[in-house]
FILODO-932711 format. One record per residue (C-alpha): residue number from 1; z, y, x. Coordinates in nm, 4 decimals. Example, Ala and Ser with C-alpha at 12.3 -4.5 7.8 and 13.67 -1.06 7.14 Angstrom:
# residues 2
<r resi="1" Z="0.7800" Y="-0.4500" X="1.2300"/>
<r resi="2" Z="0.7140" Y="-0.1060" X="1.3670"/>
END
This chain:
# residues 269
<r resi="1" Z="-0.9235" Y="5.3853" X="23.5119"/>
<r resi="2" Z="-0.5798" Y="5.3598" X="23.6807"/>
<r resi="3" Z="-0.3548" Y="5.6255" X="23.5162"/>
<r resi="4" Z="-0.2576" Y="5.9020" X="23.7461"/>
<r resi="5" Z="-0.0513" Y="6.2634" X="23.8157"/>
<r resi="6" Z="-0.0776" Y="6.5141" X="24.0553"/>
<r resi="7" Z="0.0871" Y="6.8178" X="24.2445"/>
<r resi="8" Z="-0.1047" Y="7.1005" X="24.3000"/>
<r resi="9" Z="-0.0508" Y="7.3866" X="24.5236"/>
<r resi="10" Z="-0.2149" Y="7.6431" X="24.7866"/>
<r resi="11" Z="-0.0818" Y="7.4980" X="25.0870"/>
<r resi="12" Z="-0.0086" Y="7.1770" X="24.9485"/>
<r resi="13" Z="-0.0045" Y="6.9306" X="25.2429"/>
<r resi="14" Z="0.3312" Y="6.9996" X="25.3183"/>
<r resi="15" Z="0.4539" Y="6.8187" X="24.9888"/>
<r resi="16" Z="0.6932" Y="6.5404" X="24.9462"/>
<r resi="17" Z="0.5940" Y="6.5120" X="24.5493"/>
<r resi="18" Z="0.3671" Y="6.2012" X="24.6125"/>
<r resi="19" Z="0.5947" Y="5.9706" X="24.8516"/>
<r resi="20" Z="0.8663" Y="6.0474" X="24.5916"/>
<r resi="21" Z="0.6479" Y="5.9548" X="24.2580"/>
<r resi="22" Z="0.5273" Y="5.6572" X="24.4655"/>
<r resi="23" Z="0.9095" Y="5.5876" X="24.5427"/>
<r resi="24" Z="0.9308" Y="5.5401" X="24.2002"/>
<r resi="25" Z="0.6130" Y="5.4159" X="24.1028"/>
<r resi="26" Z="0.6321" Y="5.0912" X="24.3054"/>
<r resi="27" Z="1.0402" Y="5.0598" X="24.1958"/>
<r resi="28" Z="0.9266" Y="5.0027" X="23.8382"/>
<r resi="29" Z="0.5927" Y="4.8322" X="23.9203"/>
<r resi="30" Z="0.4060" Y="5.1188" X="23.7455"/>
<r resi="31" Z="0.0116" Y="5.0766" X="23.8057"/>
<r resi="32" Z="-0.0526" Y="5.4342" X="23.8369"/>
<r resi="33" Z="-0.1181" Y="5.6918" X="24.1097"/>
<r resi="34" Z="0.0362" Y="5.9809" X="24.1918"/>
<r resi="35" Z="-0.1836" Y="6.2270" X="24.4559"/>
<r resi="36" Z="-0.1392" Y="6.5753" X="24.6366"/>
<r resi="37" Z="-0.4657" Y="6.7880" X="24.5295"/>
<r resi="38" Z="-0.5119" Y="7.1203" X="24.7417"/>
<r resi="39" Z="-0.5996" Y="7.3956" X="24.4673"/>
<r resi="40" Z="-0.6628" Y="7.7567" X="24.5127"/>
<r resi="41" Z="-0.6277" Y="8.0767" X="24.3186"/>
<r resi="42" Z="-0.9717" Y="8.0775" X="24.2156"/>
<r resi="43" Z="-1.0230" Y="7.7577" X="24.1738"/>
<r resi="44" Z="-0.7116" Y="7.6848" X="23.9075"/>
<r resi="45" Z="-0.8902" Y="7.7322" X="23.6001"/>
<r resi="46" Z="-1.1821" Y="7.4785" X="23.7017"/>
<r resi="47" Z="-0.9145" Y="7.2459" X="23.7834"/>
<r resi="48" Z="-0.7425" Y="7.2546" X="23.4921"/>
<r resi="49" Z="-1.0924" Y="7.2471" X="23.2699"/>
<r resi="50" Z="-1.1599" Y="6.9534" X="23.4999"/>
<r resi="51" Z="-0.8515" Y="6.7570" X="23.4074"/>
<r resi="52" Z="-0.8707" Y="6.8265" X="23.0617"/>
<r resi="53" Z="-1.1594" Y="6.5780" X="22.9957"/>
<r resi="54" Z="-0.9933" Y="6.2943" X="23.1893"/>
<r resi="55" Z="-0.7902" Y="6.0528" X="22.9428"/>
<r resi="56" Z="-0.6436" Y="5.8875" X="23.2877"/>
<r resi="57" Z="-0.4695" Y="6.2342" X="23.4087"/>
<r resi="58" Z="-0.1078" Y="6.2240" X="23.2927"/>
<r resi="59" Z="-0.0491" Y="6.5851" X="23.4112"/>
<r resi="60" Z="0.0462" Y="6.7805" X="23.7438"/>
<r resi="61" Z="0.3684" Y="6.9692" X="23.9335"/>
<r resi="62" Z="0.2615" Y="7.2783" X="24.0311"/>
<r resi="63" Z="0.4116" Y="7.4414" X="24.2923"/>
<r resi="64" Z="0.3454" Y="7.7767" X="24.5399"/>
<r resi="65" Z="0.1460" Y="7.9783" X="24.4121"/>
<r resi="66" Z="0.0502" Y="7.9237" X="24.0925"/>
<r resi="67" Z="0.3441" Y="7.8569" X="23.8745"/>
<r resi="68" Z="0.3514" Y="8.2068" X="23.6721"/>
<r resi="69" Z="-0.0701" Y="8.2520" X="23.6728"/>
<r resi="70" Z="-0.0935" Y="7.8078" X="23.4941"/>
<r resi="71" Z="0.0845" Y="7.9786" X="23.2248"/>
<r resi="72" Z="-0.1916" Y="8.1564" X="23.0916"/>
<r resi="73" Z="-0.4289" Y="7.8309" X="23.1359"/>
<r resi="74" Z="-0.2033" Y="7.6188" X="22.9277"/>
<r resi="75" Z="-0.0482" Y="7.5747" X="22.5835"/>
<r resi="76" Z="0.2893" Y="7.7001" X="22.5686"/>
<r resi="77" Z="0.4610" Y="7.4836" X="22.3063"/>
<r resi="78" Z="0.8198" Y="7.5104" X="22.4339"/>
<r resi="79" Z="0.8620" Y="7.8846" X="22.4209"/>
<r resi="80" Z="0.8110" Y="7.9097" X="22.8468"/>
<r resi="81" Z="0.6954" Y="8.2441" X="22.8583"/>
<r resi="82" Z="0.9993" Y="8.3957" X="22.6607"/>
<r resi="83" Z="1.2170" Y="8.1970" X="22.8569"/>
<r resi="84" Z="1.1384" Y="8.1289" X="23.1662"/>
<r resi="85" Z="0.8382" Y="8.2598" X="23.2653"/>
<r resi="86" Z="0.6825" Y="7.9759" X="23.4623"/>
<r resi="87" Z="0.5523" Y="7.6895" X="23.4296"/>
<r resi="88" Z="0.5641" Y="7.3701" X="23.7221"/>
<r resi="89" Z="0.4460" Y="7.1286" X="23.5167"/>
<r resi="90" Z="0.1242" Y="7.0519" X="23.2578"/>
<r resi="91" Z="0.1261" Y="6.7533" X="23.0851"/>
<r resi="92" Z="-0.2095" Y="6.6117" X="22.9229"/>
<r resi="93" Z="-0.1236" Y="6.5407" X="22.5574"/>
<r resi="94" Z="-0.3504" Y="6.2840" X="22.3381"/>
<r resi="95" Z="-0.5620" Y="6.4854" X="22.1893"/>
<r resi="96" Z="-0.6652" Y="6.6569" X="22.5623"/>
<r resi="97" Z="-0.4590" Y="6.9773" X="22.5225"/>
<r resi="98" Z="-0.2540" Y="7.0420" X="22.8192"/>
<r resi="99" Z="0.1144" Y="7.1731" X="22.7436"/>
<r resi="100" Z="0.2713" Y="7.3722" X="23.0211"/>
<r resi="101" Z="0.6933" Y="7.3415" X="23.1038"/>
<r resi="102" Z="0.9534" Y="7.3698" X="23.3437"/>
<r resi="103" Z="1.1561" Y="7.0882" X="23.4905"/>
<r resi="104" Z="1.2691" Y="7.3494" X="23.8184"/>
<r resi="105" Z="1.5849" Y="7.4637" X="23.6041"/>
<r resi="106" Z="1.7067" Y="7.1252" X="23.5437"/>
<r resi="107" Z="1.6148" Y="7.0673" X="23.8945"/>
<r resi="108" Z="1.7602" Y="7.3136" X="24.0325"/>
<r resi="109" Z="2.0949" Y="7.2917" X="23.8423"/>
<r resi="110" Z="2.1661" Y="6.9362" X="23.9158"/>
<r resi="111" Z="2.3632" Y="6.9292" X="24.2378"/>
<r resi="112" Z="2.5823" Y="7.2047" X="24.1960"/>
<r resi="113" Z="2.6765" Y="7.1372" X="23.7702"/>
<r resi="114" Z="3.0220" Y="7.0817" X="23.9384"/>
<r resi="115" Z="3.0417" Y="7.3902" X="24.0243"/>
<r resi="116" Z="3.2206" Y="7.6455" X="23.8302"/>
<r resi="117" Z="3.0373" Y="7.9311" X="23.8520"/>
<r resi="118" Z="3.1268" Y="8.1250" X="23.5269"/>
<r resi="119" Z="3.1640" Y="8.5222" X="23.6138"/>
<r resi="120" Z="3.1256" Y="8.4769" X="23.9682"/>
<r resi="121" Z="2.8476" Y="8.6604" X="24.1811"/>
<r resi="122" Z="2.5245" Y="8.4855" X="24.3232"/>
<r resi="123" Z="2.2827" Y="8.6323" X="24.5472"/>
<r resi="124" Z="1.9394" Y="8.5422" X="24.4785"/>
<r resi="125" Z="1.6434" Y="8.5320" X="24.7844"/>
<r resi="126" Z="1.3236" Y="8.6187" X="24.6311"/>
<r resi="127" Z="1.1635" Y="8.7188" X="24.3229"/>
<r resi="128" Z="0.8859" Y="8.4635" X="24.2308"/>
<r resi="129" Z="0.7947" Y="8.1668" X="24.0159"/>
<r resi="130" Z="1.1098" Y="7.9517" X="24.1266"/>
<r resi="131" Z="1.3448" Y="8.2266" X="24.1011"/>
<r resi="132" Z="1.2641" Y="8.2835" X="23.7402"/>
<r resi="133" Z="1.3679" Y="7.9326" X="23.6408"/>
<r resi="134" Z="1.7241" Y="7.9660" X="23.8728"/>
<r resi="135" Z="1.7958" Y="8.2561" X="23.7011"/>
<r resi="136" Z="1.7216" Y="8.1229" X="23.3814"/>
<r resi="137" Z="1.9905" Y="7.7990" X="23.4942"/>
<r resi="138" Z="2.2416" Y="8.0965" X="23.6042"/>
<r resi="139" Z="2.2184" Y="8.2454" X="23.3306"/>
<r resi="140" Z="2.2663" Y="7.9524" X="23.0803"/>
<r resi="141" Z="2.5884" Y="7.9021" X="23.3112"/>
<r resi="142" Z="2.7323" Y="8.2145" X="23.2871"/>
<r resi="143" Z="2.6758" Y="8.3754" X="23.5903"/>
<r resi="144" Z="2.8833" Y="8.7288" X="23.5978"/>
<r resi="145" Z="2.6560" Y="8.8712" X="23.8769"/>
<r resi="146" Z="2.3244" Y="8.8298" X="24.0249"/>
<r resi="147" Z="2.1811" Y="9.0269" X="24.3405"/>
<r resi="148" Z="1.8443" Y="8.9921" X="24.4289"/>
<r resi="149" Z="1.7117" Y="9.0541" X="24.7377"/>
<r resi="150" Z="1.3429" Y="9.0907" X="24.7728"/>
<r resi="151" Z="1.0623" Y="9.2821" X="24.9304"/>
<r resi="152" Z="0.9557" Y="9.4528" X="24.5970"/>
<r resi="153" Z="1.2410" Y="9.5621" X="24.4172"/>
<r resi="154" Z="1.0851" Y="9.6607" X="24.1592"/>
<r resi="155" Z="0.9857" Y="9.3026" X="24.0676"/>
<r resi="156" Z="1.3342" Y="9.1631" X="24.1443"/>
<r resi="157" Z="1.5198" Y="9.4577" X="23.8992"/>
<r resi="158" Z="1.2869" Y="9.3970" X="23.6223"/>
<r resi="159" Z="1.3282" Y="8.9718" X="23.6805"/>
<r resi="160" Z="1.7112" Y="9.0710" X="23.6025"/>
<r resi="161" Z="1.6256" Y="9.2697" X="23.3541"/>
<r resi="162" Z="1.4004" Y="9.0104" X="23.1529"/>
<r resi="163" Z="1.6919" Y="8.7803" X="23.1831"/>
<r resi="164" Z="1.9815" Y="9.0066" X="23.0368"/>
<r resi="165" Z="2.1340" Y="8.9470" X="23.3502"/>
<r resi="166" Z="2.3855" Y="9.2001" X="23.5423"/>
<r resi="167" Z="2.3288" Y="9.2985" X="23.9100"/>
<r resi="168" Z="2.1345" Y="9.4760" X="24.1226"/>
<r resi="169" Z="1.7706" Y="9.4368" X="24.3393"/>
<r resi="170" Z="1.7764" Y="9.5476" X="24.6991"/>
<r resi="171" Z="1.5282" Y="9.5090" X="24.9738"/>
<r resi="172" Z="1.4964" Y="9.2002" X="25.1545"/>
<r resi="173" Z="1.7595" Y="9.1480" X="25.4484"/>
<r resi="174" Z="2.0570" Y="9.3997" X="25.2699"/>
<r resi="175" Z="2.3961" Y="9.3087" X="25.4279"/>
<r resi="176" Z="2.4919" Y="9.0169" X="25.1726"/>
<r resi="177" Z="2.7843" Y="9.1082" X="24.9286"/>
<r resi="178" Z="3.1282" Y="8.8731" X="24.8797"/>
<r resi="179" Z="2.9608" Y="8.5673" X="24.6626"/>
<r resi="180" Z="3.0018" Y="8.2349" X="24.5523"/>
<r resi="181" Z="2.6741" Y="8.0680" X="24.5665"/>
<r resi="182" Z="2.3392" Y="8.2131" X="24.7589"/>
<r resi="183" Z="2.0090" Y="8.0966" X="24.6956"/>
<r resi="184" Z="1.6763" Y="8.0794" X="24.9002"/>
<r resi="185" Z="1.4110" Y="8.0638" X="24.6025"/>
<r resi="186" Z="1.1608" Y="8.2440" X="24.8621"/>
<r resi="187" Z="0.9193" Y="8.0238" X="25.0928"/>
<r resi="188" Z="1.0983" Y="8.2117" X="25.3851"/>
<r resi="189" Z="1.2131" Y="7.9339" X="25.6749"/>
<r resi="190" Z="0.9193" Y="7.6872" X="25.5397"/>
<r resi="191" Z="0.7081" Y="7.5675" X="25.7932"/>
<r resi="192" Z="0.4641" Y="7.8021" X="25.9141"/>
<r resi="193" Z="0.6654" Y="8.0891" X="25.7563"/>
<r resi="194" Z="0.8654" Y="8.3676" X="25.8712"/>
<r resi="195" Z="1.2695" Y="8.2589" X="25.9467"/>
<r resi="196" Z="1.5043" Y="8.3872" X="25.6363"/>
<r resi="197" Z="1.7028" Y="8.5417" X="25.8756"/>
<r resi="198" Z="2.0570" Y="8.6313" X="25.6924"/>
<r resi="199" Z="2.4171" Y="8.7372" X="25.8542"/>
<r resi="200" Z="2.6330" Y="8.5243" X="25.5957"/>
<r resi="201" Z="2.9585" Y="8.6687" X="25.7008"/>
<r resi="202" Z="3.0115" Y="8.7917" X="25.4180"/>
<r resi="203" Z="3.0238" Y="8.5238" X="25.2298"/>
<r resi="204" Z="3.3608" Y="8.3584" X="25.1657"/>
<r resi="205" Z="3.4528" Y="7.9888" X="25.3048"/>
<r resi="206" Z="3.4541" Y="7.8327" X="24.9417"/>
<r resi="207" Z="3.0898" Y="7.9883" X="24.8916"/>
<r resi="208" Z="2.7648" Y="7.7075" X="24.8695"/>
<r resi="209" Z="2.4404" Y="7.8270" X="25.0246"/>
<r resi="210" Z="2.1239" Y="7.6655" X="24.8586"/>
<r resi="211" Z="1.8264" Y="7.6759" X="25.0531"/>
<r resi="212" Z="1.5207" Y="7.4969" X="24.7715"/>
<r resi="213" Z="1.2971" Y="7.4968" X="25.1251"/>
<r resi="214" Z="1.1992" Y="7.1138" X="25.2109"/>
<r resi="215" Z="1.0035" Y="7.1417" X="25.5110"/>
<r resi="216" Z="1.1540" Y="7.1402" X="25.7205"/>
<r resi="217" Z="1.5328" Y="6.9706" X="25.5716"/>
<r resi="218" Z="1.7559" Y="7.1726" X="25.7643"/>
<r resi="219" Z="1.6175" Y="7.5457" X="25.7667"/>
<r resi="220" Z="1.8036" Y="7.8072" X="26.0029"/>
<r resi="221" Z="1.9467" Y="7.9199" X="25.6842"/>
<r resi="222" Z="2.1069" Y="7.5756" X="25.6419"/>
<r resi="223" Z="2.2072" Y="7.5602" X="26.0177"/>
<r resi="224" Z="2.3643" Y="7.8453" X="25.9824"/>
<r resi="225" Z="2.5903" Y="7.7508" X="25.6647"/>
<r resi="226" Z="2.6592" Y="7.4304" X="25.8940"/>
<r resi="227" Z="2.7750" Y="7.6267" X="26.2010"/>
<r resi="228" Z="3.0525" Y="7.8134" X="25.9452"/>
<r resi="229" Z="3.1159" Y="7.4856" X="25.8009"/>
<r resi="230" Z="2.9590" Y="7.6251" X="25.4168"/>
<r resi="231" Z="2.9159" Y="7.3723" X="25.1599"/>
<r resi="232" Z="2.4987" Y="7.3530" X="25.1682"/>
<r resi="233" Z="2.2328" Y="7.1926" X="24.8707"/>
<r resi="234" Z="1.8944" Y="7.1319" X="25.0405"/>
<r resi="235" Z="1.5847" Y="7.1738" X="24.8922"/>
<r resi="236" Z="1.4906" Y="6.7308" X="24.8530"/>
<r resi="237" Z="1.7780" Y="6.8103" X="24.5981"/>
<r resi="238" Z="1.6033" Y="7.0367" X="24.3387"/>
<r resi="239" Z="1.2952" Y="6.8624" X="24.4708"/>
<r resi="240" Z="1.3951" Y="6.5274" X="24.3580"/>
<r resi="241" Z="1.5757" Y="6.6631" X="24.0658"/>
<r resi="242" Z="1.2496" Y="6.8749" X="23.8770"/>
<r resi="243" Z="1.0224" Y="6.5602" X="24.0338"/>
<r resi="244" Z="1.2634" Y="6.3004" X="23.8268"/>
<r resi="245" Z="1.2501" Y="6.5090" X="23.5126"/>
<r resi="246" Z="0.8609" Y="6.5465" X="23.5549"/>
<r resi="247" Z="0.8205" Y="6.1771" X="23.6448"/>
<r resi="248" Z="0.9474" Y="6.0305" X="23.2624"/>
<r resi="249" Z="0.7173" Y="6.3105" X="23.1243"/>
<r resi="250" Z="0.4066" Y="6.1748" X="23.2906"/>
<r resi="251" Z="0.4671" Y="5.8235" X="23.2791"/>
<r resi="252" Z="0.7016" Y="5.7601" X="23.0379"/>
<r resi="253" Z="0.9944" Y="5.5661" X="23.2377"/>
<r resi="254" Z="1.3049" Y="5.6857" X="23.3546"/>
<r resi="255" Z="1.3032" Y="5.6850" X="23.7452"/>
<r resi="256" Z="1.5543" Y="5.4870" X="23.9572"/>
<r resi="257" Z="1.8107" Y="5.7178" X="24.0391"/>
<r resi="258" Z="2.0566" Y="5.4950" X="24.1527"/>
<r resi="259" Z="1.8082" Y="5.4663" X="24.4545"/>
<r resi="260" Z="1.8666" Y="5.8177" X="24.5500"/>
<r resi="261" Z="1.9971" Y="5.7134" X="24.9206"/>
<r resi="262" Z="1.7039" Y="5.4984" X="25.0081"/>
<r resi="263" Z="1.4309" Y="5.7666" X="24.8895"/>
<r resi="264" Z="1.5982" Y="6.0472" X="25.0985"/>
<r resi="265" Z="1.5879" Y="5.8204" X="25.3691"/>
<r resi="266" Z="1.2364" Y="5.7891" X="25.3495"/>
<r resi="267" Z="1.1773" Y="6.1194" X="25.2509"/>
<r resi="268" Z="1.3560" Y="6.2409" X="25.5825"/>
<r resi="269" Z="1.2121" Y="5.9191" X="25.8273"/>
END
């Protein structure tokens, strides 16, 4: 049977994961698949049971909503859980056991290593599975600040906490402090979601506003960055970033990323 990968996600129809593995798949003349695969809640365990037993599944992505509970269904050889505390992608090893990691930091991290963000303050949106690997990346960067805004604060002050991180959680929509870099890690301004709707006034010319929201490209968060002339990362960024580290973990090849331009393009036709 052909060799093949998956994402996996509750909605998942909205993903780009597949046209970019497929990108890449056909680049290298790979014979493999790579397929979208709608999975609930419930149904996660049976999935992963499912996969287990098939010597042709390379492994998955895993995206909203499952990244933190996939944890707990997988092998955690890389020391996720102390880290982290997510996983977005299982990998099926030889011998059938399936190893959780997390390529979203690296991901994530990618377009703005340029950056220098040592000491400065970042305001993150949201306190879920993504968040958790951006604030591991800020962290490992030397962040000086972090505030969180999200609707349980609770959640968000003890995320900061587990990372040894200094700031503070406040509810969602807070008046946004002076910062250098602000984050969407929420699903707020996707497609079928409520609009992240932010005054960024605040927020000094030099700042970068990071939106990790694909669909659509250009969020209202985005369009607003644009209208004050803000330096902006979109989400096909850290999308193609965590897909490219996931991509030589599945099938073993280093994807073309000198090709970056074209897949965009088709990413965005």
């Amino acid at each position: 049977m052909k060799p093949y990968a998956e994402v996996i996600g509750d909605p998942i129809s909205h993903s780009k994961s597949p046209a970019i593995h497929g990108f890449w798949l056909d680049a290298l003349d790979i014979d493999a698949e790579y397929r979208a695969t709608h999975v609930t809640p419930d149904g996660l365990a049976a999935y992963l049971d499912s996969r287990r037993a098939d010597p042709a599944w390379r492994g998955c992505n895993i995206t909203i909503p499952h990244k933190q509970a996939a944890l707990d269904l997988v092998e955690d050889r890389g020391g996720v859980r102390e880290t982290i505390g997510a996983v977005n992608t299982v990998i099926r090893a030889d011998d059938g056991a399936l190893i959780g990691t997390n390529t979203d930091a690296g991901g994530f991290y990618a377009p703005i290593a340029g950056l220098d963000l040592e000491g400065k303050h970042a305001v993150v949106i949201g306190a879920g599975g993504a968040a958790r690997a951006i604030l591991f990346a800020l962290s490992k960067i030397g962040i000086g600040r972090v505030t969180i805004q999200n609707r349980n604060v609770l959640k968000a002050a003890a995320l900061l906490s587990s990372f040894g991180i200094k700031g503070d959680a406040v509810p969602l929509g807070t008046k946004l402090p002076v910062a250098s870099l602000l984050v969407n890690s929420s699903a707020l301004g996707m497609a079928g979601q409520p609009v992240l709707d932010l005054d960024l006034s605040p927020l000094p010319q030099d700042a970068v506003v990071y939106d990790i929201v694909y669909a659509p490209l250009e969020t209202a968060l985005l369009a607003q960055a644009h209208a004050r002339e803000l330096d902006t990362v979109d989400g096909l960024d850290m999308l193609i970033g965590q897909a490219a580290l996931a991509f030589e973990l599945f099938f073993d090849a280093e994807p073309p990323r000198d090709r970056d331009d074209e897949l965009r393009e088709i990413l965005t036709a």
